[in-house]
VMD Tcl script that draws the C-alpha trace (Angstrom):
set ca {
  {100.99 200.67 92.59}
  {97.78 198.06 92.87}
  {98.19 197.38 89.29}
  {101.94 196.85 89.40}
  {101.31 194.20 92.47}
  {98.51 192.53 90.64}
  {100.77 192.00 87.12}
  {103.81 190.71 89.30}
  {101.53 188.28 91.02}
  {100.19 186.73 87.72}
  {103.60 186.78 86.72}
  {104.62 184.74 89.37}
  {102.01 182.10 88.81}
  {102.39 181.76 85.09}
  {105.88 181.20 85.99}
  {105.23 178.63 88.51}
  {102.48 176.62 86.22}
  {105.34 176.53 83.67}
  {107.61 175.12 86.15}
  {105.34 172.14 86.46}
  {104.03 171.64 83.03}
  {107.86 171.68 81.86}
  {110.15 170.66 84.80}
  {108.21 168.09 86.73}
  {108.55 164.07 85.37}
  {105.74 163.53 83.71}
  {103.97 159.96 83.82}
  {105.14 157.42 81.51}
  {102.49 155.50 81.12}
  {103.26 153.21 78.28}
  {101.78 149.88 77.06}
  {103.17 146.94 77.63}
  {101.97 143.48 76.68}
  {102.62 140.27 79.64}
  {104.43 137.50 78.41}
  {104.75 135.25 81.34}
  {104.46 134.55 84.41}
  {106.48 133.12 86.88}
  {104.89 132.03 90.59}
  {101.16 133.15 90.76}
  {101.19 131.11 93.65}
  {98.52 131.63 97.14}
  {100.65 132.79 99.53}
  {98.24 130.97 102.63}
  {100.05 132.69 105.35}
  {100.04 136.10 103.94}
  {96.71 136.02 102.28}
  {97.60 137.31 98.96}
  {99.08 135.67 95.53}
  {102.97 136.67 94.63}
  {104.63 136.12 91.19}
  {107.13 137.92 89.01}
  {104.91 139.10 85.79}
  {107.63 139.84 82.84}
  {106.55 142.16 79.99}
  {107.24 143.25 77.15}
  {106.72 147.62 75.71}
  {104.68 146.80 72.32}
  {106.51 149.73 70.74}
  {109.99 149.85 71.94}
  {110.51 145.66 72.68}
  {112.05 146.66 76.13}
  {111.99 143.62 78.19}
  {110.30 144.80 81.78}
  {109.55 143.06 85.03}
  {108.01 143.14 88.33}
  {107.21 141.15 91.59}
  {103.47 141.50 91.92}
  {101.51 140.84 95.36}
  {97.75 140.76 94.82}
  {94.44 139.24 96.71}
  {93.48 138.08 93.50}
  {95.43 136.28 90.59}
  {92.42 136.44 87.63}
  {93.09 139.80 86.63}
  {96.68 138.51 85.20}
  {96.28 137.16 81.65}
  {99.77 136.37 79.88}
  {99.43 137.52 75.77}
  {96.88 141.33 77.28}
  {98.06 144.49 77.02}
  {98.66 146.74 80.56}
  {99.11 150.33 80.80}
  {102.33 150.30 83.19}
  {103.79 153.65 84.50}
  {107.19 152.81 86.29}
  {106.87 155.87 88.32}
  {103.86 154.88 89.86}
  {105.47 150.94 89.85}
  {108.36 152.33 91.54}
  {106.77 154.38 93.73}
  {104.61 151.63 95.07}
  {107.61 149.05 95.54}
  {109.11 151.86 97.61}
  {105.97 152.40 100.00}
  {106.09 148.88 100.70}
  {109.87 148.43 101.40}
  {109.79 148.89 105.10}
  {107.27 145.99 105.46}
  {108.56 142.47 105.97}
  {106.02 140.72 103.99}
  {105.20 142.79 101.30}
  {108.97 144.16 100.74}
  {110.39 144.33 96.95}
  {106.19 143.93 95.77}
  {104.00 145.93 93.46}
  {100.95 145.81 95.69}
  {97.60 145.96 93.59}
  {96.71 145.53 90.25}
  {97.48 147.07 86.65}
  {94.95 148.55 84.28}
  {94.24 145.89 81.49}
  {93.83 147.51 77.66}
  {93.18 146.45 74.63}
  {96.56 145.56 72.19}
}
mol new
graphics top color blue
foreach p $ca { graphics top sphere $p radius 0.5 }
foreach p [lrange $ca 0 end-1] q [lrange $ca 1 end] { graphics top cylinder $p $q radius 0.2 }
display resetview
């Protein structure tokens, strides 16, 4: 009886750690080189630098784009390589979409890598 309840229970979780290795989105980090910028401009009021950064996925060509609010501007270098994961992107422009000020940004900073 103990034995059957102990087999059933591994069961279960074998099942439910194939449930999220297989079923769950998985990140999409992909890499993604920046080839311009538009704005990049000190936002005095709000404290923080805004500009639309437009990119380009060195593998696929897809054209990609997003409004960027940051304290600091030097970490965006048109012609390097980002790792971008629009999940994460998304996710982050949806956190901020209540706000007044920061509503429809990516708030931070993306991960800079070698093309």
């Amino acid at each position: 009886m103990k034995k059957n309840i102990v087999i059933g229970i591994i069961i279960i979780l074998i099942a439910v750690i194939l449930i999220y290795v297989f079923l769950l989105p998985q990140a999409e980090t992909m890499k993604y080189r920046l080839v311009s910028i538009n704005g990049g401009d000190f936002i005095e009021l709000a404290g923080y630098y805004e500009g639309s950064l437009n990119f380009v996925n060195v593998e696929t060509q897809e054209e990609y784009s997003v409004f960027v609010c940051t304290e600091d501007w030097d970490w965006v270098v048109q012609d390097n390589c980002y790792n971008l994961d629009k999940t994460k992107i998304q996710e982050n422009l949806e956190s901020h979409i209540s706000s007044g000020v920061l509503s429809g940004c990516f708030v931070g900073t993306f991960e800079e890598i070698t093309c």
